[in-house]
N, C-alpha and C positions, 0 to 999 in steps of 0.2 A: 504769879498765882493763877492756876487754872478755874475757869469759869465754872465750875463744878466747885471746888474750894472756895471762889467768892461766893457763890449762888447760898453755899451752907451757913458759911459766917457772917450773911448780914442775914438771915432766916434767923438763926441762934440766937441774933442781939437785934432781932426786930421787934417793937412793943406796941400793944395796942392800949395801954396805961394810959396812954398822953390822950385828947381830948384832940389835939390837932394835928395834921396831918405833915406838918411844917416839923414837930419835934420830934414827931416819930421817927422820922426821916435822918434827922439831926442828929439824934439819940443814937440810933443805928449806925449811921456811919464812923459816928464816935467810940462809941466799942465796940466797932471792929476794926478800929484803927488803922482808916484806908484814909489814907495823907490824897486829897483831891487830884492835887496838884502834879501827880506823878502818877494819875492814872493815865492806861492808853486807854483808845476809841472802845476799842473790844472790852477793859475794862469797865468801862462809863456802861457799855453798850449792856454788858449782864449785870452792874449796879442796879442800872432804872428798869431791867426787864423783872428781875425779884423783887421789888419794891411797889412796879407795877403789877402782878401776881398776886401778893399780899395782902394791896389792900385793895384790889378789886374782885379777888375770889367770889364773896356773894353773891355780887352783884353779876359777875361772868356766868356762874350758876342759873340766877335769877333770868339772865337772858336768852340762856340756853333751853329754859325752864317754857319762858314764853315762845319761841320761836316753833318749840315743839308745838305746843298749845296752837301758835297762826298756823301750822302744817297742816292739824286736826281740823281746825275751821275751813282753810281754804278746800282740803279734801271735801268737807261735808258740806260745804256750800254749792262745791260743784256736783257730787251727790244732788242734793235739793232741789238745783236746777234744772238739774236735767230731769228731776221727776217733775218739776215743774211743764218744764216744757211738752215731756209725754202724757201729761195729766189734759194740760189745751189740749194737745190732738186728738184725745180719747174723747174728749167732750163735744169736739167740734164734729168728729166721725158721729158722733152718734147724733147730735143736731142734723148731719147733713140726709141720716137715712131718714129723720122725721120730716126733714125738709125734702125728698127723697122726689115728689109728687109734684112738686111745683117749682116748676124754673125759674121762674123771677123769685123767689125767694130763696132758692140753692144761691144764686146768681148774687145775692144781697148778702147771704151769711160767707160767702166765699169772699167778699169783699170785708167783712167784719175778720174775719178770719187772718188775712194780708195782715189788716192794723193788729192783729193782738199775740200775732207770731214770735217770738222771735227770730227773725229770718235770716242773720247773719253765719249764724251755723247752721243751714239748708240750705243757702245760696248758690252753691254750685248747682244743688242738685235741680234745685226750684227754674234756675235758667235755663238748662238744658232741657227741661219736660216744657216750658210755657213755648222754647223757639222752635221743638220737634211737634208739638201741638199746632204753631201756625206753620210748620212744612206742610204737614198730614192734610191739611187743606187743600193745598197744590195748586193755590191760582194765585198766582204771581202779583197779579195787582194787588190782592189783600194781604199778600206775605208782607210786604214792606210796613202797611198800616197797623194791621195786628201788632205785630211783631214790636215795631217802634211802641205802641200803647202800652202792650203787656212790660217792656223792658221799664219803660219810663216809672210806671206804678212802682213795680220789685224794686229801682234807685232808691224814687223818691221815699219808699216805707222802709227801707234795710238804713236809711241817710238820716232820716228828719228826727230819730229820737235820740240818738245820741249826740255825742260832740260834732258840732263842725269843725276839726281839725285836719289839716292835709292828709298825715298818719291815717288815718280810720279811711276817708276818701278816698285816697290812692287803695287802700286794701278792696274796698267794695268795690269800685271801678272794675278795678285787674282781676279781680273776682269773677265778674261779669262776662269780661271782655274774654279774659282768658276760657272759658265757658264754651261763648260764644265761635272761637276761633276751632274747640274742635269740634264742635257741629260743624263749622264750614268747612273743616278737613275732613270728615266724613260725605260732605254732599257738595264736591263739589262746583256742581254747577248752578247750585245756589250761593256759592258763597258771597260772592259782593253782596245781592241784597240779603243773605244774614248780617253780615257786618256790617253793610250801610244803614240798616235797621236797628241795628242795635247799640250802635255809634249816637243815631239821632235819639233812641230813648234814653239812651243816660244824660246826655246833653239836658233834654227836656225836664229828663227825673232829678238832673242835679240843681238845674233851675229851679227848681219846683219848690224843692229843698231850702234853696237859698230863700227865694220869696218868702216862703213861711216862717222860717228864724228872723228876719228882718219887722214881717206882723204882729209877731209874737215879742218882738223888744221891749213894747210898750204896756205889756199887762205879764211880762216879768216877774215873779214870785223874789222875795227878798234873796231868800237864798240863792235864787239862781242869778241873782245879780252879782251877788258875793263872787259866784265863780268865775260870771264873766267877766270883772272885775281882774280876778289876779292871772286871767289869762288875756288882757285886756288887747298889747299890743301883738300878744301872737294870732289870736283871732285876726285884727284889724292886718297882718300880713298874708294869711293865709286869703285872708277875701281879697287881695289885692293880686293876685296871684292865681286864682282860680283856672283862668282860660291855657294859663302852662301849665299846672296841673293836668290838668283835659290832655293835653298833646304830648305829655310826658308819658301819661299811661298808652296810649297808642303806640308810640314809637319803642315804650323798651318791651310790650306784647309784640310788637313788629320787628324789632332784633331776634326775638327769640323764635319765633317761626318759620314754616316754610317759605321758601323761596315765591312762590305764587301768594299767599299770602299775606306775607311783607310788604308784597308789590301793592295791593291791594287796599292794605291798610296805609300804606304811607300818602297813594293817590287819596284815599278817602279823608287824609289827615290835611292835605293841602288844601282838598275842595272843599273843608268846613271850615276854613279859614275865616269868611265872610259870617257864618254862621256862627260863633262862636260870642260876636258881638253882644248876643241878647246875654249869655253867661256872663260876659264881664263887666256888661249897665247894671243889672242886677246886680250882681258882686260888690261895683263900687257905690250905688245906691242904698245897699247895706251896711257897709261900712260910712259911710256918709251918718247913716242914720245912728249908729255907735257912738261914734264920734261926737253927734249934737247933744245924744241921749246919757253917754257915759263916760266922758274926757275927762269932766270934772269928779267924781264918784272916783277916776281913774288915778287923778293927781292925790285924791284925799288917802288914796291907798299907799302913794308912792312916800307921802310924808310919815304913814304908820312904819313904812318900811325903814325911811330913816329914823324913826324912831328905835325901829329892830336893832339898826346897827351900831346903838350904844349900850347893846345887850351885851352880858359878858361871854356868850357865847362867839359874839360877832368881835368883840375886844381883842379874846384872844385868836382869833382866824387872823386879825390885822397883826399881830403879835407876832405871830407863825412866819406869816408871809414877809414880814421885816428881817426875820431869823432867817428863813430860805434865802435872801438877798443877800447878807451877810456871809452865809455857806460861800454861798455863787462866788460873792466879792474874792473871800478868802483862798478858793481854790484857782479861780483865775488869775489868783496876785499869787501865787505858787508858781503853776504852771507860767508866769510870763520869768518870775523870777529863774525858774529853772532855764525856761531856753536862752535867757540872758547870760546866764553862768555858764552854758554851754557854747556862745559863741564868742565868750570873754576867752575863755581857752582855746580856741581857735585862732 
C-alpha cells in the first residue's frame, strides 16, 4: 500500500466521535483494516504521521497562529527600544546645551548619562571616541591614566546591569578590546600604551563589577533571587573562572591580529599575570558569599526540581530515553548478528 493510499484510508475511518484519543486511534486502525502486525517501518512511519496531523491540526494552527503574533512583538519591541534609546539621547543632548555653561555640571550630567545609556549597542563606537579623546591629549604620562579610567567606567557600566554570565562578558570584553586594538593599528606608536591601558581598565571595570554583585547579594529583591537561584551553579562556575576568562579574551583578540600586535598583547598577557590576583580574590570572595547566602535556597530548588521530574512531562522523556536504548540494543544485536552470519560462511 502506497503512503498516499494509507494517508487516505485511515483520514476516511478516522473519528472524532470518541471522547478519547486512545479509541479514536483503535477505531481507525480498525476499519481500515491494517493487521499491525505486518506493517513495515514506512508503514508505522505514515500510520502515526496521519494520525499525528489529525489530531493536532488546531493546535499546529494555534502555534503557528502565536509564533506570528512573538514575530509582531519581538519586531515591535525592538521598534520601542530603539525609540527608547533615541528618546534618552534627545533628552540628554538637550540637558547638555542647558548644562552647556557650566563644566562641573556638564561633567555630572555626563556621568548620569554613562548610568542610563544603554551602552552595549554604542560600545564600539563609545571606545574608540573616549581612547582618540586621551590620544588628542598627547602627553604620554596622562594617556595611560585617562585612558585606564575612561575604560574601567565604560566595563564596569556596559557589565553591572545585566547578567554576570561568561556569555555577556567575554562579548563586552572582545568588544572593547577588539576596539581598542584598531586604534592601536592606526597609531602605531602608541600602541602598547593603548592596549596596556586598556587591558588594566577592563581588569579594574571587571573588578568593579564583581564587587558590586557580591554587595548587592544581601539586599537581593525576591525575584531576583529566584533567578539567581535556577542559575545557581552556573554563576558559582563562572566566578570561579574569571581570571581565564580575562586571558582567553586577549589571547584569541591576539590570534586574530597583526603580527606586532599579537606580540604585544601576549607580552602584556604574561606581565598581568601577577595582576590578575585582585580579579580572582574578588571573584572567589563572591562566590564565597553565594554559597553562604544561597546553597540552601539552592538545595530547596533542587528538590522542587525533583519534584518536576515526576511530572508527566518528565515520565515520558524517561520513557523515550528507555525506547532509544532499546532501538540502540536492537540495532546493535542486528548488526552483531549480521557479521556473525557473515563469518559463519566464511
Amino acid at each position: 500500500m502506497s503512503d498516499t493510499e494509507l494517508h487516505e484510508k485511515i483520514k476516511a475511518n478516522y473519528s472524532k466521535k470518541f471522547r478519547s484519543i486512545g479509541k479514536r486511534i483503535s477505531s481507525a486502525l480498525k476499519r481500515s483494516t491494517l493487521e499491525v502486525e505486518n506493517l513495515s517501518l514506512d508503514e508505522i512511519h505514515q500510520a502515526t504521521t496521519t494520525i499525528v496531523e489529525l489530531e493536532t491540526a488546531a493546535l499546529q494552527a494555534d502555534v503557528q497562529a502565536l509564533l506570528s503574533k512573538k514575530d509582531a512583538i519581538e519586531r515591535e519591541l525592538e521598534r520601542a527600544s530603539e525609540a527608547l534609546q533615541s528618546t534618552k539621547y534627545e533628552i540628554f543632548n538637550a540637558l547638555e546645551d542647558e548644562f552647556a555653561e557650566n563644566e562641573s555640571a556638564l561633567v555630572k550630567l555626563h556621568q548620569v548619562k554613562l548610568q542610563s545609556i544603554d551602552l552595549y549597542d554604542i560600545l564600539n563606537e563609545m571606545v574608540e571616541s573616549a581612547i582618540i579623546s586621551a590620544l588628542e591629549k598627547d602627553i604620554d604620562s596622562d594617556l595611560v591614566e585617562s585612558n585606564s579610567e575612561v575604560i574601567k567606567e565604560i566595563t564596569f557600566e556596559a557589565i553591572k546591569e545585566g547578567s554576570l554570565n561568561t556569555i555577556r562578558i567575554r562579548k563586552i570584553l572582545s568588544t572593547i578590546l577588539l576596539t581598542a586594538i584598531d586604534v592601536a593599528e592606526a597609531t602605531p606608536t602608541k600602541a602598547e600604551k593603548i592596549l596596556s591601558s586598556t587591558l588594566r581598565g577592563m581588569r579594574s571595570g571587571l573588578v568593579k563589577s564583581i564587587d558590586r554583585f557580591k554587595k548587592r547579594l544581601e539586599f537581593m529583591p525576591v525575584e531576583a533571587k529566584h533567578i539567581l537561584i535556577e542559575d545557581y551553579d552556573t554563576i558559582i562556575e563562572d566566578l570561579n573562572q574569571t581570571d581565564t576568562l580575562f586571558s582567553q579574551v586577549i589571547i584569541t583578540q591576539a590570534s586574530e591580529s597583526s603580527t606586532e600586535i599579537r606580540k604585544i598583547l601576549i607580552d602584556l598577557n604574561k606581565a598581568m599575570a601577577y595582576d590578575l590576583q585582585e580579579l580572582m580574590q574578588i571573584s572567589k570572595e563572591t562566590a564565597d558569599v553565594m554559597k553562604e547566602r544561597f546553597s540552601s535556597l539552592a538545595k530547596m530548588a533542587i528538590k522542587k526540581a525533583d519534584i518536576a521530574m515526576n511530572s508527566p512531562k518528565a515520565q515520558e522523556a524517561k520513557r523515550m530515553g528507555i525506547q532509544a536504548f532499546g532501538v540502540a540494543r536492537e540495532a546493535l544485536g542486528t548488526a552483531l548478528k549480521s557479521a556473525k552470519d557473515a563469518m559463519d560462511k566464511k
